[in-house]
C-alpha positions as CSV (number, residue, x, y, z in Angstrom):
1,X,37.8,40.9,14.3
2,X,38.1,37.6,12.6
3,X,36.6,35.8,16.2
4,X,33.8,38.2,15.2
5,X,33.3,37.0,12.0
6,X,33.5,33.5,12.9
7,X,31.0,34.1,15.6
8,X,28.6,35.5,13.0
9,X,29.5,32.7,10.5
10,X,28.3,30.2,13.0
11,X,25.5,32.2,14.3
12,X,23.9,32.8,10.6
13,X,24.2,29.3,10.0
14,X,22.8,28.5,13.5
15,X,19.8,30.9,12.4
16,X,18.9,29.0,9.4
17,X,19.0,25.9,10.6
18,X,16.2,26.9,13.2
19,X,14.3,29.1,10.5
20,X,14.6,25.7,8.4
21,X,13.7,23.3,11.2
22,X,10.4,26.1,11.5
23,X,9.8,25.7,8.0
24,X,10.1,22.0,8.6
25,X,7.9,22.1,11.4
26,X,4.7,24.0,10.4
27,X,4.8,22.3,6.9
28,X,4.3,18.7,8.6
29,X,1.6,20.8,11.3
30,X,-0.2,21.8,7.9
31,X,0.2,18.5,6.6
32,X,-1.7,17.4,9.9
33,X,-4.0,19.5,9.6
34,X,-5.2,18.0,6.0
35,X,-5.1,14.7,7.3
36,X,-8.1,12.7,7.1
37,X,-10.1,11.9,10.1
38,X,-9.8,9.0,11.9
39,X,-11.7,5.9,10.2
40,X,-13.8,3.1,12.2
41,X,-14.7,1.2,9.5
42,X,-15.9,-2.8,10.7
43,X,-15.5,-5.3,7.6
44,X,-19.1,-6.4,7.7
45,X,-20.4,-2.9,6.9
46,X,-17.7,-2.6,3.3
47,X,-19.7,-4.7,0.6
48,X,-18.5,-7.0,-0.9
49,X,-17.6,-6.7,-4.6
50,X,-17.5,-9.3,-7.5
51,X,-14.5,-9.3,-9.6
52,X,-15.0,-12.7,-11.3
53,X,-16.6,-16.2,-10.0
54,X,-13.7,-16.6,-7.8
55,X,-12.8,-13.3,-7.0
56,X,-14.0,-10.8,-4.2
57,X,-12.9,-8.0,-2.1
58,X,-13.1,-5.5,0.2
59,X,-11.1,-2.3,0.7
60,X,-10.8,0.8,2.9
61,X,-9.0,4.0,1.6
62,X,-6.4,6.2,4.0
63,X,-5.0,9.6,2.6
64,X,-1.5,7.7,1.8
65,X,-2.3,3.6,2.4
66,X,-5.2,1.2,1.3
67,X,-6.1,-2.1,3.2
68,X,-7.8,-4.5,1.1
69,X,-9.2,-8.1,2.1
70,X,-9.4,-10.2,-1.0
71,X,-11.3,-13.6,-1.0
72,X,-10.4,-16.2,-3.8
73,X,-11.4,-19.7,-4.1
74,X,-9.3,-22.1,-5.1
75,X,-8.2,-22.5,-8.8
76,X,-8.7,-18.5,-9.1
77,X,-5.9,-17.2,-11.0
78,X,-4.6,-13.2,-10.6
79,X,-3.3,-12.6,-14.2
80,X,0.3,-10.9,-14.6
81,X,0.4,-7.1,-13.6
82,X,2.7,-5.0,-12.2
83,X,1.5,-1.5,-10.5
84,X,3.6,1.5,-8.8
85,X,1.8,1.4,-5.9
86,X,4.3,-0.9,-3.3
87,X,2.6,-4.5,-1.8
88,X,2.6,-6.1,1.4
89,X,0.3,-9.3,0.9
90,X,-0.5,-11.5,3.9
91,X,-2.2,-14.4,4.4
92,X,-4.9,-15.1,6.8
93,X,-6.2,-18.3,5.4
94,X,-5.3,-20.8,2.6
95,X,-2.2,-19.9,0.2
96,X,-1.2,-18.6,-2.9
97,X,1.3,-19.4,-5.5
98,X,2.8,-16.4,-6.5
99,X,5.4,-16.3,-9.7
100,X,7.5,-13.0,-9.6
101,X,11.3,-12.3,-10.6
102,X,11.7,-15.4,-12.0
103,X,10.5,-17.6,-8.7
104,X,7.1,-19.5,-8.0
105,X,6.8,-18.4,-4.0
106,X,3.9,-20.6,-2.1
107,X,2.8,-18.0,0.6
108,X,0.5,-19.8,3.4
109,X,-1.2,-18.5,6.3
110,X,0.6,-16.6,8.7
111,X,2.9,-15.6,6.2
112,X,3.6,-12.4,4.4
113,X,5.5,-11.3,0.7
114,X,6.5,-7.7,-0.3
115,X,6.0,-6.6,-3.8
116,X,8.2,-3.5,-4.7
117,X,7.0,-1.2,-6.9
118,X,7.1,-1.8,-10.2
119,X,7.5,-6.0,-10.1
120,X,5.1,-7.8,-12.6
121,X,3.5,-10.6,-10.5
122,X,0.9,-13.4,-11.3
123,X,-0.6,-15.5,-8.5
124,X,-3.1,-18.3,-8.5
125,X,-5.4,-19.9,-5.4
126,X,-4.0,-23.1,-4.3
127,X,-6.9,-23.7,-1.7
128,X,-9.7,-21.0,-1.0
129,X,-8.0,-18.2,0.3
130,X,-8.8,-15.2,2.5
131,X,-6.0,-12.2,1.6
132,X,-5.0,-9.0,3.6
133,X,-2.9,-6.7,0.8
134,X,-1.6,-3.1,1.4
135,X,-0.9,-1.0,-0.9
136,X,1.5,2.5,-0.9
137,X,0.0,4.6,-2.3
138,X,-3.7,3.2,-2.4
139,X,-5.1,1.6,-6.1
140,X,-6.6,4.4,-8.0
141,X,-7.4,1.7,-10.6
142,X,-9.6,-0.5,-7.5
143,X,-10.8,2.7,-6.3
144,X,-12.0,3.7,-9.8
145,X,-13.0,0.0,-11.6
146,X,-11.0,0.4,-14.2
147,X,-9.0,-3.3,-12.8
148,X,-10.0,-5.0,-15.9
149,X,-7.4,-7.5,-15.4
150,X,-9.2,-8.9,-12.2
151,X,-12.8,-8.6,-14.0
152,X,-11.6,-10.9,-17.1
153,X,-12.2,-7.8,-19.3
């Protein structure tokens, strides 16, 4: 009787790890199913918006990730901020002096720097600069103007 019971033991536990591996399943079909649609979205048809004299940008808005391209000319300082959203900041063109944790990091072209969460940072335009930043989970401040810091407000 006891084989039986061990049999049923492992066969309950057997059963609710498939009935949680369904669960699993159709919550991440459902998720699917709310997903956006795909996006085409060429740079030259996103306008270009005026933060400041030296600042512009462009940005295109996922369900979970943003992709912004940020133009600054040289000399154009990005005050201190810090955000929740996680950065990934590459470079296409020029470089730009970042100062975060206590370093001054020079990031060129061809070169990347991830900003966790949380991390006040600063950064200023050492030549004119063409930016690619992405951000987890997108701006809601970009998205809604309310980025006074980049609008010298």
């Amino acid at each position: 009787m006891k084989k039986k019971t061990k049999s049923k033991t492992k066969t309950s536990a057997k059963s609710k790890a498939v009935r949680s591996h369904s669960r699993a399943a159709r919550a991440v079909a459902k998720h699917a199913i709310a997903a956006m649609p795909l996006q085409y979205t060429p740079w030259s048809s996103v306008p270009l918006e005026d933060l400041n004299p030296l600042l512009q940008r462009q940005f295109v808005v996922g369900q979970e990730i943003m992709l912004a391209r940020v133009l600054l000319k040289k000399g154009c300082i990005v005050p201190e901020h810090s955000h929740h959203n996680e950065q990934l900041t590459y470079i296409l063109e020029g470089a730009l002096k970042f100062w975060i944790d206590g370093k001054e990091i020079v990031v060129n072209a061809g070169e990347t720097l991830c900003i966790p969460s949380n991390m006040p940072h600063k950064a200023e335009a050492l030549e004119d600069t063409v930016d690619l930043d992405v951000f987890a989970p997108p701006r809601a401040d970009w998205i809604n103007k309310t980025d006074q810091y980049l609008r010298g407000k």
